[in-house]
C-alpha positions in Angstrom: -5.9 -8.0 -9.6 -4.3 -4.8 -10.4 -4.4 -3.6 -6.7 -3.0 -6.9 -5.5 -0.2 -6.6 -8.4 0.4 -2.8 -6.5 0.6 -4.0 -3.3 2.9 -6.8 -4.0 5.4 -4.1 -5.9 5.1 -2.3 -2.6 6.7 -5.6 -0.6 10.2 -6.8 -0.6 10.9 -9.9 -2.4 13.9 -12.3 -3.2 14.8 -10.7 -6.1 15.8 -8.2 -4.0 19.2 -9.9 -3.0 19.0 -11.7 -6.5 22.6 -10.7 -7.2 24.0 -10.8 -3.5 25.6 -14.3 -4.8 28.3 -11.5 -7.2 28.6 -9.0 -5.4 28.3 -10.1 -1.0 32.0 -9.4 -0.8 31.6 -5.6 -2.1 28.8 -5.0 -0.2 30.5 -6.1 3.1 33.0 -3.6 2.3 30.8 -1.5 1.7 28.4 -2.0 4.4 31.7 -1.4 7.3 33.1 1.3 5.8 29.6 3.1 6.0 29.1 2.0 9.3 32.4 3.7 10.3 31.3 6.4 8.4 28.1 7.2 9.9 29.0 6.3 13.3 30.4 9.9 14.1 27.6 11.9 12.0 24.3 9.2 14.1 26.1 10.6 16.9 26.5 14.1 16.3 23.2 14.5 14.3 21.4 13.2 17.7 23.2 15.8 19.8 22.9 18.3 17.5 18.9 17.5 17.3 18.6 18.1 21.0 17.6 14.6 21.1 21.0 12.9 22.2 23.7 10.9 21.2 22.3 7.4 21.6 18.7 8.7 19.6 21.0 9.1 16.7 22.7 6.2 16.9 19.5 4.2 17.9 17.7 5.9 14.6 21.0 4.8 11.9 20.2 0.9 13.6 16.8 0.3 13.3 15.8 2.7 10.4 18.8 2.0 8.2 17.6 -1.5 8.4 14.2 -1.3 8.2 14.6 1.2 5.6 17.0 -1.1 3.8 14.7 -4.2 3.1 11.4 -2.3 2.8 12.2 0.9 0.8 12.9 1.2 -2.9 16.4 1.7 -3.1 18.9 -1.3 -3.8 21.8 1.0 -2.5 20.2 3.6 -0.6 21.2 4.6 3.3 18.8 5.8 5.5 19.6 7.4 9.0 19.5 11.0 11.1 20.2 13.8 8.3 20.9 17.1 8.9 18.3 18.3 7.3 16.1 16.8 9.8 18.2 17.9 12.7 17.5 21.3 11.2 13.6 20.7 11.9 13.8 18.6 14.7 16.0 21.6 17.3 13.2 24.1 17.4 10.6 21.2 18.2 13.2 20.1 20.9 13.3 23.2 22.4 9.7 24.2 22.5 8.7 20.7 23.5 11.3 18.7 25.3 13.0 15.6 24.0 10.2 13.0 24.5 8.0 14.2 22.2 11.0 13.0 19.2 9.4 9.8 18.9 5.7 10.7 18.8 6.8 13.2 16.1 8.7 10.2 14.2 5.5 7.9 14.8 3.5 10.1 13.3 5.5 11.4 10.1 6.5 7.8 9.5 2.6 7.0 9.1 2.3 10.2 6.7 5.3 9.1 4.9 3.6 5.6 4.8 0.5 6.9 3.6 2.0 9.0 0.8 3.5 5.7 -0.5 0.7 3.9 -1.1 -1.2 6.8 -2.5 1.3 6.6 -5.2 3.0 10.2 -4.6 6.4 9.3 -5.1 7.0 10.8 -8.2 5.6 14.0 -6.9 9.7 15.0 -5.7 10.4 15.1 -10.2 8.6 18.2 -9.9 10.6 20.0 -7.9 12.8 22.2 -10.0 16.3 21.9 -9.7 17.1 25.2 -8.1 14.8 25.2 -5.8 15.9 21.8 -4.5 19.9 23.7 -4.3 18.8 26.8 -3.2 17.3 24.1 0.0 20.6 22.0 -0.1 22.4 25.2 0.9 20.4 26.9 3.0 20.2 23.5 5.5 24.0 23.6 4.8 24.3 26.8 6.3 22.0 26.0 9.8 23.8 23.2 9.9 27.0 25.2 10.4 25.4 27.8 12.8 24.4 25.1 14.8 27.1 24.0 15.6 29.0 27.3 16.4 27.8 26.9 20.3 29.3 23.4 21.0 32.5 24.9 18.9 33.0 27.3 21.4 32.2 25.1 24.4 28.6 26.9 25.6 24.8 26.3 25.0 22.6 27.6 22.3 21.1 31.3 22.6 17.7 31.4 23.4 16.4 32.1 19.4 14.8 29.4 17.5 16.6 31.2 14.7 20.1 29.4 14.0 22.0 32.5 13.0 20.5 34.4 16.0 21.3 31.9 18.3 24.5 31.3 17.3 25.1 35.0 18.4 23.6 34.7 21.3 25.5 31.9 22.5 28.5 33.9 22.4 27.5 35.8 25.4 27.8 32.5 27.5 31.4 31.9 26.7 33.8 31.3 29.6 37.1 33.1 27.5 39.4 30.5 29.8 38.7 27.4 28.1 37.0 28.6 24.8 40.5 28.2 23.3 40.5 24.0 23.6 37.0 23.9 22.1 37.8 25.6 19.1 41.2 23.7 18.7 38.8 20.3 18.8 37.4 21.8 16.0 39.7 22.9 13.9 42.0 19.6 14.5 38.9 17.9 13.5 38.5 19.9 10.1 42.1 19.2 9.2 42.6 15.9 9.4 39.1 15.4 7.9 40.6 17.1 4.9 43.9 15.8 5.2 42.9 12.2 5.5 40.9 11.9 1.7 44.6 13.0 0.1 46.3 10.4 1.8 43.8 7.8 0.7 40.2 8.2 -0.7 39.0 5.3 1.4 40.4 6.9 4.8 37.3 7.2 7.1 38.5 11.0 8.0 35.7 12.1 10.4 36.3 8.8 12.6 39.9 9.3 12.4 39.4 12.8 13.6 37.1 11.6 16.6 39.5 9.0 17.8 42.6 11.5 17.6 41.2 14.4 19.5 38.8 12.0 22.1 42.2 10.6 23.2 44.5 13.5 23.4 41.6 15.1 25.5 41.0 12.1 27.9 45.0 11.7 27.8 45.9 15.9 28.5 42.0 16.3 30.9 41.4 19.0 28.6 38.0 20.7 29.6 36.0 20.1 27.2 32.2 18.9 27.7 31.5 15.3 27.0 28.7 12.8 25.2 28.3 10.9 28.4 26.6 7.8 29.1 25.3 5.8 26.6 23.1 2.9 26.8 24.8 -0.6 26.2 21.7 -2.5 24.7 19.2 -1.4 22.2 16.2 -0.3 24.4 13.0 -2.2 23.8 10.2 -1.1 21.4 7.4 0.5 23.0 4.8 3.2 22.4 5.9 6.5 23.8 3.4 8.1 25.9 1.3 11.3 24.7 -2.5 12.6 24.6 -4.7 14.4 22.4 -3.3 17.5 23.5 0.3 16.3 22.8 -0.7 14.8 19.4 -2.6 18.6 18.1 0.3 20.2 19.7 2.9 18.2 17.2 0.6 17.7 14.1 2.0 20.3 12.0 5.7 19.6 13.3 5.2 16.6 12.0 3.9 17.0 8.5 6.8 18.9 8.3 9.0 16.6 8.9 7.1 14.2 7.3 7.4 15.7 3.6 11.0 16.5 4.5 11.4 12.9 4.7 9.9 12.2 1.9 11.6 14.8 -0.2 15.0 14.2 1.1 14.6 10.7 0.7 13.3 10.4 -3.1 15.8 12.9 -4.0 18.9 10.8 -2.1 17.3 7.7 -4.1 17.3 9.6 -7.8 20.3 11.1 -7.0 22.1 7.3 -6.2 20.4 5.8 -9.0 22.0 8.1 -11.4 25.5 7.6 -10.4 25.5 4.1 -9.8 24.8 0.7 -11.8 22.5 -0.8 -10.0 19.2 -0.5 -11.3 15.9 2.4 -11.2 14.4 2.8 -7.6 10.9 2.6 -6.5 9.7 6.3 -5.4 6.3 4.9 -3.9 8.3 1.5 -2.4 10.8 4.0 -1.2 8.4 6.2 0.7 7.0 3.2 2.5 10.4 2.1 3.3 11.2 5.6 5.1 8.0 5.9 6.9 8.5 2.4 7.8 11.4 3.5 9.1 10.7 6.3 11.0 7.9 4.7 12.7 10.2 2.2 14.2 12.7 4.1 14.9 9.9 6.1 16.7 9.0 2.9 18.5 12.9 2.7 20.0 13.3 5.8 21.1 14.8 7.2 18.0 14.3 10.3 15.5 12.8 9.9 12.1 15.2 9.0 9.5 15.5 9.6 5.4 17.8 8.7 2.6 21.1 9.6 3.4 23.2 11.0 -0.1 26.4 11.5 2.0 26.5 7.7 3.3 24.7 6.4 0.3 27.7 8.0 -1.8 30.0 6.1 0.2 27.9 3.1 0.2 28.2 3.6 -4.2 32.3 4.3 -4.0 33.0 1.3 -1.7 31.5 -1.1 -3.4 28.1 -1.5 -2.4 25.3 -3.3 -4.9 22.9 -4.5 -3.3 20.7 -3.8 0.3 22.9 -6.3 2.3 25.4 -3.3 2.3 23.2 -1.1 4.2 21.9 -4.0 7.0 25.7 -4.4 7.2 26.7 -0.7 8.2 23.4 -1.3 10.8 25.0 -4.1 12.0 28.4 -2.4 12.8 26.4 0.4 14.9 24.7 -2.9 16.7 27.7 -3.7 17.8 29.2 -0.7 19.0 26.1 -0.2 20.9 26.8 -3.1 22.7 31.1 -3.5 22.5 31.9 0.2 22.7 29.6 2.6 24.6 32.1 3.4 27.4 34.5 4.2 24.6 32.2 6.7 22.2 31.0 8.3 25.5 34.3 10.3 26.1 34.1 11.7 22.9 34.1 15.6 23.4 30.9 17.1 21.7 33.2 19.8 20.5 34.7 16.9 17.7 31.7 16.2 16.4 30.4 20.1 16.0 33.8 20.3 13.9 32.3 16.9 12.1 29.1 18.7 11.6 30.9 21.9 10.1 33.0 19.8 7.9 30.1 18.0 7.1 28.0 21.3 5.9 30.3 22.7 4.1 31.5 20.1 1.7 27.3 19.9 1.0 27.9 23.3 -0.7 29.4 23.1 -4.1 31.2 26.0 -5.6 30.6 24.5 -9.5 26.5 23.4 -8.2 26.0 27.4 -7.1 28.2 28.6 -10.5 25.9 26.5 -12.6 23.1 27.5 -11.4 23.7 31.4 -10.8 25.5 31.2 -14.3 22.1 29.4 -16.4 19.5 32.1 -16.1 18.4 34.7 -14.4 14.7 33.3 -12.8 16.9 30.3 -12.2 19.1 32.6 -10.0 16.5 34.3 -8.3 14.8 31.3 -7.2 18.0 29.7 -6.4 18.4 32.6 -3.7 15.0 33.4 -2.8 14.7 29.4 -1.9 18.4 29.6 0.2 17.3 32.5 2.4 13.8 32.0 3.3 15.3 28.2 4.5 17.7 29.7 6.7 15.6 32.8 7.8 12.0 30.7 8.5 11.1 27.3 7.7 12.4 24.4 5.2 9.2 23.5 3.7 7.8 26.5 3.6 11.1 27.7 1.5 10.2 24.7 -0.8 7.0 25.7 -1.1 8.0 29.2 -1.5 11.2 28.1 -4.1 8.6 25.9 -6.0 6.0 28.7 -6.6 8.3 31.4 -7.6 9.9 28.8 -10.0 6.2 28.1 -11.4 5.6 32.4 -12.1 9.0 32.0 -14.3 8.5 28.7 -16.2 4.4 30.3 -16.5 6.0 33.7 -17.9 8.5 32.1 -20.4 5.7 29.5 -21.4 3.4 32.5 -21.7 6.0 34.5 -24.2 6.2 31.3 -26.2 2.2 31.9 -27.3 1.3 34.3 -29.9 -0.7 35.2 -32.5 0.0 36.6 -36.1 -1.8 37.6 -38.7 -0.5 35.7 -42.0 -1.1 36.6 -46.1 -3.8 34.0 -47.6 -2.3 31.9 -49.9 -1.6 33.1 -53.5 -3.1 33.3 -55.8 -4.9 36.9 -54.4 -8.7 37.6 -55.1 -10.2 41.0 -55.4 -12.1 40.7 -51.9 -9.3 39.4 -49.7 -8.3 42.7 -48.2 -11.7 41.6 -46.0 -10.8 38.2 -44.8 -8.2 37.9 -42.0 -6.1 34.8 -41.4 -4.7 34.7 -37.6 -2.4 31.9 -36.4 -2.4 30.9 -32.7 1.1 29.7 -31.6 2.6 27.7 -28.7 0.2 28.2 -25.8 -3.0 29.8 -25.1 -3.6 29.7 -21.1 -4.5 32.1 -18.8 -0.9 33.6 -18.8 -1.4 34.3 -22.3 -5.5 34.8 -22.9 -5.9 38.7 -22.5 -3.2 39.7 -24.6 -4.4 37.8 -27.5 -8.0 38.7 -27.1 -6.7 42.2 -27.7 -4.8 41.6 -30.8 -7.7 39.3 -32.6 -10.6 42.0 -31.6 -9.0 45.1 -32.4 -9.3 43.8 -36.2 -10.7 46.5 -38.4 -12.2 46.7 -42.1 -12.6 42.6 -42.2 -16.0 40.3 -43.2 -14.4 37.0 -42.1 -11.5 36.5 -39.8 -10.0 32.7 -40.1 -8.7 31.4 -36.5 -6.3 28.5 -37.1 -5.5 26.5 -34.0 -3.7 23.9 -35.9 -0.3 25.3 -34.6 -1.6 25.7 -30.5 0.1 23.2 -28.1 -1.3 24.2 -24.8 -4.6 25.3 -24.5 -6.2 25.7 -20.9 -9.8 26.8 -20.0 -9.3 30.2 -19.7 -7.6 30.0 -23.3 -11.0 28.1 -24.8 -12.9 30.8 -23.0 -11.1 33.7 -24.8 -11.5 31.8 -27.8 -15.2 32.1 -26.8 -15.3 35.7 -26.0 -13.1 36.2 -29.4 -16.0 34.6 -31.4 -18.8 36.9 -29.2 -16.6 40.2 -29.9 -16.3 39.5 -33.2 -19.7 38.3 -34.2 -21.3 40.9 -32.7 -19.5 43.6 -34.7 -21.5 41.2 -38.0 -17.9 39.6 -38.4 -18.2 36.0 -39.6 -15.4 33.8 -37.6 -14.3 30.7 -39.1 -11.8 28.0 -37.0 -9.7 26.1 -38.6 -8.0 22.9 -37.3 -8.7 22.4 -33.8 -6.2 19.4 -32.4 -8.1 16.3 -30.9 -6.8 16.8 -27.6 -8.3 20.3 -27.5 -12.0 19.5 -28.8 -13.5 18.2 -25.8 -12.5 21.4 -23.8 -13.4 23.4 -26.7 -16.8 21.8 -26.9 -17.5 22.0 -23.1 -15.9 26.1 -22.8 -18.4 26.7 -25.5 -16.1 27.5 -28.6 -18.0 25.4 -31.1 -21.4 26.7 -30.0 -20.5 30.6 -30.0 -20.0 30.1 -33.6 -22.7 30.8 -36.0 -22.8 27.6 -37.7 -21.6 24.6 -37.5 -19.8 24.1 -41.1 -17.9 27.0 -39.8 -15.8 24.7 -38.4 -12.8 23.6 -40.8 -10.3 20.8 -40.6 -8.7 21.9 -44.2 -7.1 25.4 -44.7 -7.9 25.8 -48.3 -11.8 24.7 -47.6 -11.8 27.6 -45.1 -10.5 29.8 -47.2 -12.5 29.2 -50.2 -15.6 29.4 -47.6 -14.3 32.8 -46.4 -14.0 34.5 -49.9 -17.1 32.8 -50.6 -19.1 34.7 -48.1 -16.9 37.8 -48.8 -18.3 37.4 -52.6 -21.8 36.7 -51.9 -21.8 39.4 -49.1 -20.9 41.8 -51.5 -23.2 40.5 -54.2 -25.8 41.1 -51.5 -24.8 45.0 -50.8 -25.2 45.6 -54.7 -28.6 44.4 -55.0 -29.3 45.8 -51.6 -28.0 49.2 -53.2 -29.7 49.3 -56.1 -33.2 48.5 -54.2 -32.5 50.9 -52.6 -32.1 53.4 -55.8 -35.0 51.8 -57.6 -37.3 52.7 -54.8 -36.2 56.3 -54.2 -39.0 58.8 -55.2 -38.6 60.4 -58.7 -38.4 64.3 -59.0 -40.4 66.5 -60.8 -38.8 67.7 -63.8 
């Protein structure tokens, strides 16, 4: 019953639209403006990829609606990112466009399979540097990337964005460089012009429309998108073999947690600035491979949660998932009222879209915060932002995500201790050889040694009390120490006595061995005062036992001769 119950929550449903009746008008709003929107960033993200124009705009129609009614997003929109541009380039290069859509079959079916192994919520523990030190580094390929079709020439021969964009400098042709770059730049402006006339303005298609016309008006030189196809092609499984598929496995893991990452965090992101309700994370990750796989089966690239378009999606209006099959439905129909139109569009526009687009994804306040809260914070902030823009962008997760770990494992470490304290009053004569130790915060392996030493190094004592009462984290390694504590000290004839041991930690503390190392099993104590009085007990009757031992030991001595 429960698996049916989870498989059910995985499906869409009617209540899905369940408040379409309120809000249908906003969403329509909604739904065109962020078809306008993404229009010029399908097309540039799928010449940007290497993959072309009309694999961009095929992905924004079929995964933005598959990904719509399937994933677990009221107001998410999915489509061609950047981010995955970023991944898909060098696989373009080293492989040749066809192999897009074997590489979005297969990371769709990863994606899929993620879903219904319920690791959605897996994206929480990212740390939130880490996941800004990514945003900025992508930010920045984005924008080298675009630097060749800004100055009207082809991409250096590095797989390295920054390299390349040097290299492609050598290729320029100096006569018409000057038109490219005044594409771009008439771009940028009006695309920050346009929001301070009105918020609503759809800048980047503005942009496009202005500088597409005064090229195809003044025969300016500047290269073309070219023919597009007028009708959504028919699905169909691309062609590949065994070889092909080993070749692209780990290209497409890659992009496959990319997707997933980029997604969830598009979907939490949305679901905190907007009204409409908590998302799905394992739903979602269905939706997007879902997605990706039929955008794979198109001819398209493999799509994720958008934040850019989903933001306008949340500003325009948009409540429900009939917003996001709307905006699908406006690319439908450019794809088949419009091609002729979008295919004199000069590639150099939508590089200045692109750069627009990258830089307003860095904020100055996100990198101030973040560089201004502490200083592991900044170090994995940076560490996280260079290694994405000098090697890979799950790696620099990966990478981001374990130096994070050392920090939050250090500070968690500090946060364990353990002191000695004075037994309560009032004093008996023997309590100079009892020794009360408190253990504090948490006892793992980042924190084991150092308390071992300070316990064991005890001198002058007949009992040492261990009170656990106070420990929140305790590990295996920290139960084994405990262990070795009661060993070191037993052997030196020093009776150890523990005191208060949580329920949480018994089991471990039973399996490590910490209630078998010590030698019996009443010295185990859930009251202070009962330890205590069992401690100064033993101290009494050990001393007790020393006296009589001392003067058996007189008694039988030999008597001299007088």
């Amino acid at each position: 019953m429960k698996a049916a119950a989870y498989v059910r929550s995985l499906l869409p449903s009617w209540q899905d639209y369940r408040s379409v009746r309120r809000t249908w008008r906003g969403d329509l709003v909604a739904g065109v403006t962020v078809g306008i929107v993404a229009l010029p960033l399908a097309l540039a993200f799928g010449v940007s990829s290497g993959a072309g124009a009309e694999s961009g705009l095929i992905t924004a129609i079929v995964a933005g609606v598959i990904a719509a009614v399937f994933g677990g997003s009221n107001i998410q929109v999915s489509g061609p990112t950047g981010a995955m541009v970023v991944v898909l380039g060098p696989v373009v290069a080293a492989h040749g466009a066809g192999v897009v859509a074997v590489v979005s079959l297969i990371a769709g079916a990863v994606v899929v399979v993620g879903g219904a192994l319920k690791l959605g919520r897996v994206v929480s523990y990212i740390p939130w540097p880490v996941i800004e030190g990514f945003t900025l580094g992508i930010a920045v390929i984005i924008f080298l990337q675009q630097v060749p079709a800004a100055i009207g020439t082809k991409p250096g021969p590095s797989s390295n964005a920054f390299l390349s964009a040097v290299q492609s400098f050598a290729q320029v042709n100096w006569s018409t460089v000057i038109w490219s770059v005044l594409a771009v730049a008439a771009v940028a402006a009006i695309m920050m012009l346009a929001p301070r006339i009105h918020r609503q303005l759809p800048g980047s298609l503005i942009a496009i429309i202005v500088v597409a016309v005064i090229a195809t008006v003044a025969n300016l030189p500047l290269a073309r998108i070219g023919i597009l196809p007028n009708t959504l092609p028919a699905p169909s499984l691309p062609s590949f073999d065994i070889q092909t598929l080993t070749t692209l496995i780990g290209s497409a893991l890659t992009v496959a947690a990319l997707a997933a990452i980029e997604s969830l965090l598009s979907a939490r992101v949305a679901a905190s600035i907007s009204d409409t309700g908590p998302y799905d994370a394992d739903r979602e990750l269905i939706g997007q491979g879902l997605a990706s796989i039929a955008s794979g089966l198109f001819g398209g690239m493999p799509a994720t949660g958008a934040i850019a378009r989903t933001a306008v999606n949340i500003r325009s209006g948009g409540r429900t998932r009939l917003a996001a099959i709307v905006h699908a439905i406006v690319l439908l129909a450019v794809v088949y009222l419009a091609t002729g139109v979008v295919s004199q569009i000069p590639l150099a526009a939508l590089s200045g879209v692109l750069m627009v687009t990258a830089a307003r994804m860095i904020s100055i306040a996100t990198v101030r915060s973040v560089v201004g809260s502490t200083r592991s914070d900044t170090v994995v902030f940076i560490i996280t932002a260079l290694i994405t823009v000098s090697f890979d962008l799950i790696v620099a997760v990966g990478i981001g995500i374990g130096v994070a770990a050392f920090f939050a494992l250090r500070t968690l470490s500090k946060s364990g201790g353990v002191h000695r304290e004075e037994l309560p009053a009032p004093a008996q004569p023997e309590d100079e050889h009892i020794a009360l130790f408190r253990l504090d915060g948490a006892l793992f392996f980042g924190a084991a040694d150092r308390m071992l030493d300070r316990v064991t190094r005890i001198n002058n004592v007949s009992v040492v009390i261990i009170r656990m009462s106070q420990l929140q984290v305790l590990d295996a390694t920290g139960a084994r120490v405990i262990t070795e504590m009661i060993h070191a000290l037993e052997r030196r004839g020093i009776t150890v006595l523990i005191k208060g041991i949580q329920p949480q930690h018994m089991k471990l503390a039973t399996r490590v061995g910490v209630i078998s190392t010590l030698r019996h099993h009443k010295h185990l104590f859930i009251d202070l005062e009962a330890a205590i009085e069992h401690a100064r007990d033993h101290v009494a009757r050990a001393a007790d036992a020393a006296i009589v031992q001392a003067m058996t030991e007189t008694s039988s001595r030999p008597k001299g001769n007088p």
